[in-house]
N, C-alpha and C positions, 0 to 999 in steps of 0.2 A: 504494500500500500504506500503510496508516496504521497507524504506530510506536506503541503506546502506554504512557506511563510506569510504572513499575515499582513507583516510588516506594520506593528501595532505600534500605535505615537502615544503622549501622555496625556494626560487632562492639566493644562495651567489654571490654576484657580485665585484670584485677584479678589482682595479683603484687607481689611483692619486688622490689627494683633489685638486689637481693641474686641472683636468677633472672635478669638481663637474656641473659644468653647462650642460654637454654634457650628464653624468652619471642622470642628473635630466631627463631630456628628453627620458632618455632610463626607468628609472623608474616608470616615468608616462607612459609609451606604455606598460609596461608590467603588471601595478596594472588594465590598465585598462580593460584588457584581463585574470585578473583573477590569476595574477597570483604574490602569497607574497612574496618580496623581503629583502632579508638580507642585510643591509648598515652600514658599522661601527661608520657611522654620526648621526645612528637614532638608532641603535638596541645595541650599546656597552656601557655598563653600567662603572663605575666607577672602572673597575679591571683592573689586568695587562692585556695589549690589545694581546701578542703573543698566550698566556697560552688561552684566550679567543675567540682567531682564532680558535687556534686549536682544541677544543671544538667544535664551531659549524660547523667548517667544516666537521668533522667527526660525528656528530648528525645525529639518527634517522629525528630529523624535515631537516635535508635538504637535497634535492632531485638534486640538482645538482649547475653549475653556470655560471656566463658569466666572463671572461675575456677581462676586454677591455684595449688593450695597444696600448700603444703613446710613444712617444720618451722617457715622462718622468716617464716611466715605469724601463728602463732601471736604474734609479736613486733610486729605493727604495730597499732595504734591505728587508724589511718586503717582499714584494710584492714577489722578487725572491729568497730567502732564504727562509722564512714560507709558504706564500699563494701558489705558486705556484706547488713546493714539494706535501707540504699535499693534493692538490685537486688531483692531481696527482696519489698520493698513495690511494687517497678514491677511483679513478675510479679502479684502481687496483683491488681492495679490493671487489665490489659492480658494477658487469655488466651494471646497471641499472642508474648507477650517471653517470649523462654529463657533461662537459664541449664544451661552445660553447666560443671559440676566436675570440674576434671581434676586427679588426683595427681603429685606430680611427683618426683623420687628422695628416696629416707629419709620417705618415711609412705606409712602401708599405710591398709586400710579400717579397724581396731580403734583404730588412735592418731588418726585425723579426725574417728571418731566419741566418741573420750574428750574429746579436743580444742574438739570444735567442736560435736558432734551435738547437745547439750541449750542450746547456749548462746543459740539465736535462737528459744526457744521451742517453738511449733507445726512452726515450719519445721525441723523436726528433718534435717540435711543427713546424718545417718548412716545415713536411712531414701532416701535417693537415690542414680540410676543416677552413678554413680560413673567417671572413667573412669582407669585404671590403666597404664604401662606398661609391658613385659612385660622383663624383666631388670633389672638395677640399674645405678648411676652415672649417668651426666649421662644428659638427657631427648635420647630419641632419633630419628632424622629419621623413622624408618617410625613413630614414635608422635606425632609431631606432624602428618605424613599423614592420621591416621587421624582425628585431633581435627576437624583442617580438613574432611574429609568429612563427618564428621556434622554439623558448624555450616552445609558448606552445602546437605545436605539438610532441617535444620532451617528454613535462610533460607527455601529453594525453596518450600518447604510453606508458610512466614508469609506469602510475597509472592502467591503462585499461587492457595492453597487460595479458593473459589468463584467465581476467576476464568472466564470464556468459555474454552473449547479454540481459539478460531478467533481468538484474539488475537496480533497480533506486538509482541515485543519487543525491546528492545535489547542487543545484548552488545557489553561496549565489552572491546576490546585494546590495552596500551601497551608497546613493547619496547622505545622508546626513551629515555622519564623517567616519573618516577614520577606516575601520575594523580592528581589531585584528586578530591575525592568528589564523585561524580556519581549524584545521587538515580533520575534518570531513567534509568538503564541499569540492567536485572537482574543483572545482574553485573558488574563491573568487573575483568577481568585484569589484573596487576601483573605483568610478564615483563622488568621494566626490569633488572632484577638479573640477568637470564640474557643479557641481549644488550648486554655494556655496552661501549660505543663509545669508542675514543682515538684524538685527532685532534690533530697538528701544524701549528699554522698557521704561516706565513712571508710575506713581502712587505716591502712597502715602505707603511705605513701612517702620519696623526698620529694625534699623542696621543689626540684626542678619539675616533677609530675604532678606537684600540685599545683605552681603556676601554669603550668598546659593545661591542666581541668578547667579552673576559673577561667580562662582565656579564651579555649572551648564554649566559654557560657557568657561570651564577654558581653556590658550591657549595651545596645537596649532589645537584646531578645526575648523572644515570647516565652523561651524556655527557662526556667529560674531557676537555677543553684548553691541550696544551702548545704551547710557545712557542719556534721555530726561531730564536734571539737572534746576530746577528750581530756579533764582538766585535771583529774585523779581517775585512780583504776574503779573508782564507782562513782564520780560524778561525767554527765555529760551533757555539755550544751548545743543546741541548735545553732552552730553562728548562723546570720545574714546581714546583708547591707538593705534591708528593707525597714528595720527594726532605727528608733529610734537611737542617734549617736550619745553617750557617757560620755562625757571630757575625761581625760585622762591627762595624768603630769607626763608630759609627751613632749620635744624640743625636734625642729628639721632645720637644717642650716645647711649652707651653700660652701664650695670651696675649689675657685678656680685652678684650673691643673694647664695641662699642655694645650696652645690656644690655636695649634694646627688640627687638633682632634674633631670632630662633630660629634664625639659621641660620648655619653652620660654612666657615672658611675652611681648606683643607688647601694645605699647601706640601711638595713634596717634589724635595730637592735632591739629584740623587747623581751627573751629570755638571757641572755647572754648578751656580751661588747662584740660586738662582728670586727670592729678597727684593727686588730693585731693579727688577727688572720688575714683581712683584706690585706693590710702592709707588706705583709709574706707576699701573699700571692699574687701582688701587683708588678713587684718586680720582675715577673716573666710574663707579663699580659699585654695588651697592648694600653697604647696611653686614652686618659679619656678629657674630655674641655673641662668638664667638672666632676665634682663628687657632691652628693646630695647624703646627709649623713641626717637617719631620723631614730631617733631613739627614748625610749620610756625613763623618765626620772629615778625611776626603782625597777630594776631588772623583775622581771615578773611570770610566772608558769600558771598562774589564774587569772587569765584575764577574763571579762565577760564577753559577752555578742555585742553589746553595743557599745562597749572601750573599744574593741577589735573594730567595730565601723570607724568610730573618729581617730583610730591611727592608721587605717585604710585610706581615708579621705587624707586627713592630714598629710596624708604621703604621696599622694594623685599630686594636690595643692604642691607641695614643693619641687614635682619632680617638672610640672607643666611649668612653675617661676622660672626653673633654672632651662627649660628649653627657652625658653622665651628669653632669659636675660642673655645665655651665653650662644643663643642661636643655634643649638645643637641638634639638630635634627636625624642623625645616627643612631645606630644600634644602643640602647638601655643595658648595663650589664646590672643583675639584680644578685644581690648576695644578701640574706635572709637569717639570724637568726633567732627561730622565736618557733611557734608552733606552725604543724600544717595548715590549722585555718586562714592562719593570716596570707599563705600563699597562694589559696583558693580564690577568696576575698578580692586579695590586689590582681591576681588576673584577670577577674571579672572587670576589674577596673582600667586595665591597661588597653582599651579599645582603640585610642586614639593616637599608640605609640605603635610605628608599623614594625620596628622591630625588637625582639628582648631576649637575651641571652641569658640562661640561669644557670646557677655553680650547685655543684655538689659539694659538700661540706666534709673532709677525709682528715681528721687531725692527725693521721701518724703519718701522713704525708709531708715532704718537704714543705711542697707548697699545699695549706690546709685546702682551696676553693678551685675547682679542678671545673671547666666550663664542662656541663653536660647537653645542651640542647639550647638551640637558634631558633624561636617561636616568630611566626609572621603572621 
C-alpha cells in the first residue's frame, strides 16, 4: 500500500497573553483533532519576535490561522500592525491560506467592526464570517469545539481538495507525549493530555543512570517521573518536582576557569564535599569556562522531597546564570555527590542543556570521577 504525504502546514493563532487561559482551551480542541498549532508561548525561540512572525506567517509549514480578539486586542501593536497585515497579505498571496476570526468574551460584531472593520483597508474584517460565542464570560469549551471543527474542515478541504479518491494517507496518534510537527501525516492527534502517565521508579542505580532516567522524563512531558528515594533501610520517600519547594541552607557560586572552553563544570555537594575528588580528576579532563559549585550548608543523607526540589531548582538557576554570564554553551560535565534522587530530579530538569556528561564516582581510583556516559 503506498502512504502518500499530506504535506500538512500549522495553525498560527494570533491573541493576547492577556487570553492565555481561553487561547489554552482553544488549543487543546484543536491538537486534539489533529490539528498543529503555532503559539509564540511554545514555538518562538530566543530571536527578534516581529522578524520571526513574519517568517512563519508566511512559511510553507503554515496553512492558515485563527484570530481570536477581545477588547485587548485593540491594545497591541504587534497584533495590528505585524500579525494582522501579514496574515492578511498571505491570504492575498495563497487562495488556499484561511483565516478564521473568532470573538472572544466582551466584543460583539458592532465594536470589531468600529474597532477594526475600516482599519486594514479593502480587507474590511466587519464584512467577514465572524465566529461568536454563544453566552458570556470566559471563552467556552463547546465554543472552542466548535472553532476546532471548522479549522479542520477548512484544513481537510486545503490538503484534499483535487487530490485522487484512491489515495492513502496518514493519520498519526500520540497518547503518550506530545508530537512534533509532522508534515507528512494528514492529521496529527494530540491525546497526550488525556492519557497522562505517572511512574515511580526505585532501584539501586549510579549517578550516571540516574541522570539518563530523569533526562528520559525531561520536562515538559506528558509522562511524569517520580523518584522512590531511600532515606534509611525502613524509611522511604516519594521524591518529585511537582510537590511544593522546602528552602534548605543551600549556597551555588560561580568560578571562572579556562576562557577558550564553552563548556561548564557543575558540582553538587549534599551528602559528601565532591571539591577534592573533582581537583583529582580534573587534572586529566578537559578544561571547562566555568565551575558552578552548589552545595548544602550541613552535609546531609535525609533530605526531604521538597528540600531535594529547591536544591534541584537552585541548581537549574545557577547552572542557566553561568551559561548566560560566561556564554558557554558546551557540553555540562555533572559530578554529583548526594543521593540517586537528586540525579533523577536534575535530569528531569536538564531539558534545555543539549549536552551532559556524567562521572562515575570510583574512590580507589587515581583519579576518583571517571566520565561514564555523553547524554543528548
Amino acid at each position: 500500500m503506498n502512504i502518500t504525504s499530506a504535506n500538512a502546514r500549522r495553525c498560527f493563532i494570533s491573541y493576547r497573553r492577556h487570553n492565555s487561559g481561553d487561547v489554552r482551551a482553544l488549543t487543546r480542541a484543536l491538537r486534539h483533532r489533529g490539528i498543529t498549532t503555532w503559539l509564540d508561548t511554545e514555538n518562538l525561540a530566543n530571536e527578534q519576535t516581529e522578524d520571526e512572525i513574519r517568517r512563519v506567517i508566511h512559511s510553507d509549514e503554515t496553512g492558515g490561522a485563527i484570530l481570536y480578539l477581545t477588547p485587548a486586542t485593540c491594545g497591541s501593536p504587534m497584533i495590528l500592525d505585524v500579525e494582522i497585515p501579514q496574515l492578511l497579505a498571505r491570504k492575498r498571496l495563497d487562495s488556499s491560506f484561511f483565516i478564521v476570526p473568532v470573538l472572544g468574551p466582551g466584543i460583539n460584531y458592532d465594536e470589531m467592526g468600529r474597532l477594526l472593520g475600516y482599519r486594514f483597508g479593502a480587507d474590511d474584517l466587519a464584512r467577514w464570517n465572524v465566529m461568536r460565542p454563544s453566552g458570556t464570560g470566559t471563552f467556552l469549551r463547546d465554543h472552542a469545539r466548535e472553532v476546532a471543527k471548522r479549522v479542520v474542515a477548512l484544513t481537510l478541504e486545503q490538503r484534499l481538495t483535487g487530490k485522487p479518491r484512491d489515495v492513502t494517507y496518514r493519520l498519526r496518534l500520540d497518547a503518550r507525549r506530545r508530537p512534533g510537527f509532522d508534515p507528512s501525516a494528514l492529521l496529527s492527534l494530540d491525546w497526550s493530555d488525556r492519557f497522562p502517565v505517572h511512574l515511580v521508579g526505585e532501584g539501586l542505580l549510579g549517578m550516571p543512570a540516574a541522570i539518563a532516567l530523569g533526562r528520559a522524563f525531561a520536562s515538559p512531558k506528558q509522562v511524569r517521573l517520580d523518584w522512590a528515594q531511600s532515606r534509611t533501610d525502613s524509611d522511604t520517600e516519594i521524591w518529585s518536582l511537582s510537590r511544593v519547594d522546602e528552602e534548605i541552607a543551600c549556597s551555588a557560586s560561580m568560578e571562572s576557569r579556562d576562557t577558550a572552553s564553552q563548556e561548564l563544570a557543575l558540582l553538587v555537594s549534599i551528602t559528601d564535599d565532591v571539591r577534592p575528588s573533582f581537583d583529582l580528576s580534573s587534572l586529566v579532563s578537559a578544561p571547562v569556562r566555568a565551575l558552578i559549585d552548589v552545595r548544602l550548608q550541613a552535609f546531609s543523607h535525609r533530605l526531604s522531597s521538597a528540600q531535594a526540589g529547591h536544591v534541584v531548582r537552585k541548581t537549574i538557576a545557577a547552572l542557566r546564570a553561568a551559561r548566560s554570564r560566561y556564554r558557554a554553551m558546551g557540553t555540562v560535565h555533572v559530578f554529583i555527590a548526594g543521593p540517586v534522587g537528586i540525579g533523577v530530579l536534575l535530569g528531569e530538569e536538564l531539558n534545555t542543556f543539549s549536552s551532559i556528561t556524567t562521572y562515575e564516582f570510583c574512590p580507589a581510583e587515581r583519579v576518583p570521577y571517571i566520565a561514564a556516559a555523553v547524554l543528548y
